[in-house]
N, C-alpha and C positions, 0 to 999 in steps of 0.2 A: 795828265793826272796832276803834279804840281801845279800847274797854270788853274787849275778849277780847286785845288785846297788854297792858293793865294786868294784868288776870287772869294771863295766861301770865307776866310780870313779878314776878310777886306770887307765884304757886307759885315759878320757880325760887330768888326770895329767902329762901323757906322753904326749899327743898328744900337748900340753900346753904347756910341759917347755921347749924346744927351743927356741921358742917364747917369753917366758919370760926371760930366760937368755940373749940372744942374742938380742944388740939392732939392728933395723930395721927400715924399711916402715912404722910400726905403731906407732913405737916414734917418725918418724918423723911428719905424719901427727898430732899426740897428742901435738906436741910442738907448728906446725901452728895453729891447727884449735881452742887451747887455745889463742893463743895470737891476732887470728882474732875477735873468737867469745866470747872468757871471761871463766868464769868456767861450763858453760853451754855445752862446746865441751868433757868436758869429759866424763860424764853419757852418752850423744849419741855415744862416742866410743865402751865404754863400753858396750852398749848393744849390737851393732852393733856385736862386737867381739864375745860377749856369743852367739846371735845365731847364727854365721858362725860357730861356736863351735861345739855348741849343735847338727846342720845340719849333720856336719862330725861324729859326734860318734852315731847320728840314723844309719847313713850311715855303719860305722863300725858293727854293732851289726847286723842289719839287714842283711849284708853280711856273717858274720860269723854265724849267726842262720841260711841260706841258702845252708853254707857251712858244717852244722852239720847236717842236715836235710838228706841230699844226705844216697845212698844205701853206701857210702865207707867210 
């Protein structure tokens, strides 16, 4: 059980830091939609971002438990 929360840990940290190195689309929107709507635009980026996250590496795990499961 540990060993597969590291795992799941360790892909989203990949799947993440491009993202986070590389500025982008979401800096950009994070500089707008702070300076539209005050400090209140960033906790909704923020979650917004966690679950398109979270989405992707159910996604992941589930693919690859389907792809271990198989006879080969």
């Amino acid at each position: 059980m540990i060993l597969s929360l590291a795992a799941i840990g360790g892909v989203s940290f990949i799947l993440a830091l491009p993202g986070v190195i590389t500025p982008g689309p979401l800096l950009t929107l994070t500089i707008t939609e702070s300076l539209r709507r005050g400090f209140i635009a960033g906790p909704f980026i923020i979650l917004g971002h966690a679950l398109l996250e979270l989405v992707l590496v159910i996604a992941i795990v589930n693919g690859t438990k389907s792809r271990n499961s198989g006879p080969f």
